[in-house]
Short mmCIF file of the C-alpha atoms (twelve columns), coordinates in Angstrom:
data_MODEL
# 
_entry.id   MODEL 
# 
loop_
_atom_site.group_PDB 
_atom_site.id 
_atom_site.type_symbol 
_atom_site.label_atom_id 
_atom_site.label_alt_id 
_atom_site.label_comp_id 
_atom_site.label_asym_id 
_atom_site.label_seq_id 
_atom_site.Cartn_x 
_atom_site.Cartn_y 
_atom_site.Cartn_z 
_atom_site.pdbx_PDB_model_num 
ATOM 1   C CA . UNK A 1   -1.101  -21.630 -27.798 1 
ATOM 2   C CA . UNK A 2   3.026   -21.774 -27.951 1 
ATOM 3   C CA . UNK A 3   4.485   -24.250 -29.997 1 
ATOM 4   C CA . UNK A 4   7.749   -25.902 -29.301 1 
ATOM 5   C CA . UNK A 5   9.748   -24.189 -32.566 1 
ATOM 6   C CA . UNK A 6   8.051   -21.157 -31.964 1 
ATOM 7   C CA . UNK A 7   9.684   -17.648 -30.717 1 
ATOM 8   C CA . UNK A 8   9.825   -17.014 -27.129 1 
ATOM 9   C CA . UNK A 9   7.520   -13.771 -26.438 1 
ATOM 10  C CA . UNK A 10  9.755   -11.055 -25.532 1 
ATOM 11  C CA . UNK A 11  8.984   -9.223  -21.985 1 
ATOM 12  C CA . UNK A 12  10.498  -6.993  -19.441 1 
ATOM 13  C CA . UNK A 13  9.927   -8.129  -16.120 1 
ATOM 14  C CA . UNK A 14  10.767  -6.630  -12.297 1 
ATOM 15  C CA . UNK A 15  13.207  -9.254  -10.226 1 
ATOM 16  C CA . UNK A 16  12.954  -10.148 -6.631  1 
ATOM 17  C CA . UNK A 17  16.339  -8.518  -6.273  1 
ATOM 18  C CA . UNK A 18  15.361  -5.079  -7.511  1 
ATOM 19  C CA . UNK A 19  16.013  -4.426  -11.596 1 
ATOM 20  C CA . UNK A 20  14.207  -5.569  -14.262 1 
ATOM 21  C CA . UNK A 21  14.982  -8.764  -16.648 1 
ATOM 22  C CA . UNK A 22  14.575  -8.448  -20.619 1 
ATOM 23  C CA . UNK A 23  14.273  -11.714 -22.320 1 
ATOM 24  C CA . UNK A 24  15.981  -10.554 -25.438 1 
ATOM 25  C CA . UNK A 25  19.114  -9.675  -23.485 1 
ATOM 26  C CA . UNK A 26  19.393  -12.935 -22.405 1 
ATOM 27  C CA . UNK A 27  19.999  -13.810 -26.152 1 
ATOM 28  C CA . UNK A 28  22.497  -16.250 -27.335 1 
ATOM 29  C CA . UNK A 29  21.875  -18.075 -23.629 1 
ATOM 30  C CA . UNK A 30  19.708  -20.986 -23.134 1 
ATOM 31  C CA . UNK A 31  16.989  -19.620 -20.800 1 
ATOM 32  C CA . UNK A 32  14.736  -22.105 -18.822 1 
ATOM 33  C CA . UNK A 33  11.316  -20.043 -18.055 1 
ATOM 34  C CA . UNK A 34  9.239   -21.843 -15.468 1 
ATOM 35  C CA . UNK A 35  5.220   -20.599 -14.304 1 
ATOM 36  C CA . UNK A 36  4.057   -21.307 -10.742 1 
ATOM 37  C CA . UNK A 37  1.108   -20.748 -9.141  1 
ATOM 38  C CA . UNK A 38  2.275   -19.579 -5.818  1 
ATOM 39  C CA . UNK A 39  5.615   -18.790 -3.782  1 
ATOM 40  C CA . UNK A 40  6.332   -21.046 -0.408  1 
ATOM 41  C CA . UNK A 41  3.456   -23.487 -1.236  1 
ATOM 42  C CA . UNK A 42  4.220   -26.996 -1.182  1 
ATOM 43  C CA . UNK A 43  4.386   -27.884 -4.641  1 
ATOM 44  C CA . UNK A 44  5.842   -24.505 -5.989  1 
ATOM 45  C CA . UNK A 45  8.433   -24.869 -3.207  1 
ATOM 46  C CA . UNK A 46  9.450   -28.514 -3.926  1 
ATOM 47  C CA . UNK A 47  9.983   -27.845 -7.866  1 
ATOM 48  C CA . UNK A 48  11.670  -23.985 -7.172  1 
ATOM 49  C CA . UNK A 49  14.310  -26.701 -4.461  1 
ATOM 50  C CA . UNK A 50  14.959  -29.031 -7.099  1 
ATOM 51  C CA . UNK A 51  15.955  -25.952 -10.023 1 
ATOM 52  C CA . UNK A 52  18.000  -24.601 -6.789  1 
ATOM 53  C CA . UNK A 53  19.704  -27.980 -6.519  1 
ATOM 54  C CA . UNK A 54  20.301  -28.232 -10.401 1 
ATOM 55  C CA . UNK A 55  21.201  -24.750 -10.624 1 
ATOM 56  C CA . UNK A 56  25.040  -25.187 -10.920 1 
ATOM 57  C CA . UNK A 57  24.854  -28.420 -13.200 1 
ATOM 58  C CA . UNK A 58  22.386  -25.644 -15.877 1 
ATOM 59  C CA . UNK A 59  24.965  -22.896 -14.928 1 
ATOM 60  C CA . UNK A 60  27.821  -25.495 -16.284 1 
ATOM 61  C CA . UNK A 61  25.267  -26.356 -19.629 1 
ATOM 62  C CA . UNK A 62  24.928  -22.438 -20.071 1 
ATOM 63  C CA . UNK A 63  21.241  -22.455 -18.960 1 
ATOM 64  C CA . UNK A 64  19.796  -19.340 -17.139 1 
ATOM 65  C CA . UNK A 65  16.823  -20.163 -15.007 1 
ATOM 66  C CA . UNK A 66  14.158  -17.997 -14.142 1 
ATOM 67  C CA . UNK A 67  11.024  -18.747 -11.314 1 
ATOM 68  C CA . UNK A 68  7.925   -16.873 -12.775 1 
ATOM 69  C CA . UNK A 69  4.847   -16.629 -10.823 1 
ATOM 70  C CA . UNK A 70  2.373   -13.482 -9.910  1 
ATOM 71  C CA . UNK A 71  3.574   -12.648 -6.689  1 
ATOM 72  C CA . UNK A 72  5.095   -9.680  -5.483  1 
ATOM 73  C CA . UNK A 73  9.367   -9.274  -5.579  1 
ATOM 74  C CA . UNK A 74  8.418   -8.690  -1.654  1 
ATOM 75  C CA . UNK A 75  7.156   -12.321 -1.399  1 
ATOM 76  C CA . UNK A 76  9.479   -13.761 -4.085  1 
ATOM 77  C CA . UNK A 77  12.212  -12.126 -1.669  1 
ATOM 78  C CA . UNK A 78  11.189  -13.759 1.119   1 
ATOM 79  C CA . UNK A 79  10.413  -17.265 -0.479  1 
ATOM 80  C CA . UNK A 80  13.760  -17.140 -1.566  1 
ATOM 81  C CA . UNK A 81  15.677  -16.161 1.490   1 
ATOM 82  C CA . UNK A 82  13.007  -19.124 3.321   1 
ATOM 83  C CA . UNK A 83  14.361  -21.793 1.139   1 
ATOM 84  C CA . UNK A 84  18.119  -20.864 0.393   1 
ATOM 85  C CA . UNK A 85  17.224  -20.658 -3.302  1 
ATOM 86  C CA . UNK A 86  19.726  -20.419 -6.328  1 
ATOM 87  C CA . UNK A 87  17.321  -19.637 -8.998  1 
ATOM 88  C CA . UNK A 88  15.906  -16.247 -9.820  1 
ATOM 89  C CA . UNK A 89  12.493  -15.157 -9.185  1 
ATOM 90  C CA . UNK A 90  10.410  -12.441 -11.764 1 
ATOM 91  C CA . UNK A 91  7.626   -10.773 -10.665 1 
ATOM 92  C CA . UNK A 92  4.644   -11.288 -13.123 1 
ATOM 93  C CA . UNK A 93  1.223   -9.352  -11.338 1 
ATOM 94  C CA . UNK A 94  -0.107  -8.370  -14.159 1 
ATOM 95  C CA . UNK A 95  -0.147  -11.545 -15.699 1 
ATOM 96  C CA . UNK A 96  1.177   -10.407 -18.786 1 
ATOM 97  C CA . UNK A 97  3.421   -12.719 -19.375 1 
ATOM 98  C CA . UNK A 98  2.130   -15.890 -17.992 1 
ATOM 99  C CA . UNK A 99  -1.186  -14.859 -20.634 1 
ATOM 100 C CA . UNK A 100 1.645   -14.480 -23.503 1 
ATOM 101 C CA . UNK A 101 3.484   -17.665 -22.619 1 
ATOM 102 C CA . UNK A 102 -0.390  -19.056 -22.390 1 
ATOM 103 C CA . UNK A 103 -0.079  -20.475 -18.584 1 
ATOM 104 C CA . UNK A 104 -3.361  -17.981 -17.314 1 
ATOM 105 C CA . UNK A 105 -5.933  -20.082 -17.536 1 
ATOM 106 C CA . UNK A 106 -9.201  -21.634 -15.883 1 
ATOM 107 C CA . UNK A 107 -8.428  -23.946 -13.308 1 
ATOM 108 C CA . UNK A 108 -11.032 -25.775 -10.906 1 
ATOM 109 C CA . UNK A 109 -10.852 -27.103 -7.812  1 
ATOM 110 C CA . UNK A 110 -13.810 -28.588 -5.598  1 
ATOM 111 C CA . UNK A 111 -15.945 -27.685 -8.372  1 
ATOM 112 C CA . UNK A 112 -15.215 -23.903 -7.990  1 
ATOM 113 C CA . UNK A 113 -13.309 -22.546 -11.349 1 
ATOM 114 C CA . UNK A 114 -10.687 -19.619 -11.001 1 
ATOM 115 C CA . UNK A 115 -8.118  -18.290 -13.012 1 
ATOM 116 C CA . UNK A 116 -4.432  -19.531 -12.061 1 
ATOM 117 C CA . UNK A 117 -1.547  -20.437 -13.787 1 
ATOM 118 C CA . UNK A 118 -0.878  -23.398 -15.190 1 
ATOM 119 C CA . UNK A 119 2.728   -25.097 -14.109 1 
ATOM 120 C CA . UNK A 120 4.718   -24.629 -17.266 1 
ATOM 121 C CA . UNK A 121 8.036   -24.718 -18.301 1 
ATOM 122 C CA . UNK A 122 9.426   -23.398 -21.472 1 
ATOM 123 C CA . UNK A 123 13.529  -24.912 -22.651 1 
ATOM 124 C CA . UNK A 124 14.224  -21.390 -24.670 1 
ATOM 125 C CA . UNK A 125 17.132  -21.786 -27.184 1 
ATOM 126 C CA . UNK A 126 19.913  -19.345 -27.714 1 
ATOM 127 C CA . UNK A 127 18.115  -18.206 -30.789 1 
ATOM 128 C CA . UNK A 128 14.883  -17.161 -28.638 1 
ATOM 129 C CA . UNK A 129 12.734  -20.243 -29.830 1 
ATOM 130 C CA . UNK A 130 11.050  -22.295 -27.931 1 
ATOM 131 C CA . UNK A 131 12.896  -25.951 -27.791 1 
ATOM 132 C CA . UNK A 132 10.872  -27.585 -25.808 1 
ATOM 133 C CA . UNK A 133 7.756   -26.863 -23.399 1 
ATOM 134 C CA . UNK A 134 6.053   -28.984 -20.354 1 
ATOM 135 C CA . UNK A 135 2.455   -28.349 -19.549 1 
ATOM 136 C CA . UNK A 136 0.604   -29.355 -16.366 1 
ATOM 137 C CA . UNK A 137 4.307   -30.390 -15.012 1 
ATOM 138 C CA . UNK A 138 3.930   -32.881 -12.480 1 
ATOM 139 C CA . UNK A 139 7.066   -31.758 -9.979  1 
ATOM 140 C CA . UNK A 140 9.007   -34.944 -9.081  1 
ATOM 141 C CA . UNK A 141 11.555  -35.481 -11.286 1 
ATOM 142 C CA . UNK A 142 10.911  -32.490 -13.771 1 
ATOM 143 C CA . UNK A 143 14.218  -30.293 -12.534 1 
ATOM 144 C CA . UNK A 144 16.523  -33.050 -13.799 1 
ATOM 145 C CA . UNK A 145 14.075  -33.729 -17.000 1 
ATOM 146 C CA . UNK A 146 14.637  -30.232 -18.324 1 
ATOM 147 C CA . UNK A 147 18.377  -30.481 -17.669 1 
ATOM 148 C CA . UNK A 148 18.581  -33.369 -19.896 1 
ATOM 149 C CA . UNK A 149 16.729  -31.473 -22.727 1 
ATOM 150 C CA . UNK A 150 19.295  -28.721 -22.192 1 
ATOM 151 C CA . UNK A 151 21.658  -30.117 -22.130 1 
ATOM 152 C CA . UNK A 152 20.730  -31.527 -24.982 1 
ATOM 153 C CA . UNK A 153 20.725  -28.167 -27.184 1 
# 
């Protein structure tokens, strides 16, 4: 499992908006890099409107922000458009990323277990480290949490 002081895992990812995003050229920028499960469900859509109300106080700290979740860039276009959102969405199907970041895991719900990911979010430095990471991120509140650790670097 990531460490806080480790290095960010590199990837190449599609974006709702068509092109791809590389983490690497993205160095020398703080990057906030936060999992969800699923796009316009109540909880993924209450913490992606609290980054999109934030997003010009981490624009003014430097801080990129990036929505990750497995959906398609159809249905991260849509969620976006839905909800007016600032931040930026990458598409992750594969999983590839939210495994390397270690947010695919076994959940369970009524007793059933399934693999989903794991709300996570990951304060990368300008160096590609990992400054800080939040695990099983409860939603209220966590936007403005991670600004203050950014805003702390």
């Amino acid at each position: 499992m990531l460490q806080d002081g480790d290095k960010a895992p590199n990837f190449e990812l599609p974006m709702e908006t068509g092109g791809r995003l590389k983490l690497s050229e993205l160095q020398g920028k703080a990057v906030v890099l936060y999992f969800y499960p699923k796009d316009d469900t109540s909880g993924c859509t209450a913490e992606a409107k609290d980054f999109s109300r934030l997003a010009g106080d981490f624009r003014d700290a430097g801080v990129e922000v990036i929505g990750v979740s497995p959906d398609s860039a159809e249905s991260h276009q849509k969620f976006r458009k839905k909800h007016d959102l600032k931040v930026r969405l990458a598409v992750d199907t594969d999983k590839v990323v939210a495994t390397a970041y270690g947010v695919w895991v076994e959940k369970s719900m009524y007793g059933r277990k399934y693999m989903g990911v794991e709300r996570s979010t990951f304060l990368i430095d300008k160096k590609g480290r990992i400054a800080r990471s939040w695990r099983k991120v409860k939603v209220p509140g966590h936007a403005a949490e991670v600004l203050a650790a950014a805003r702390e670097l």
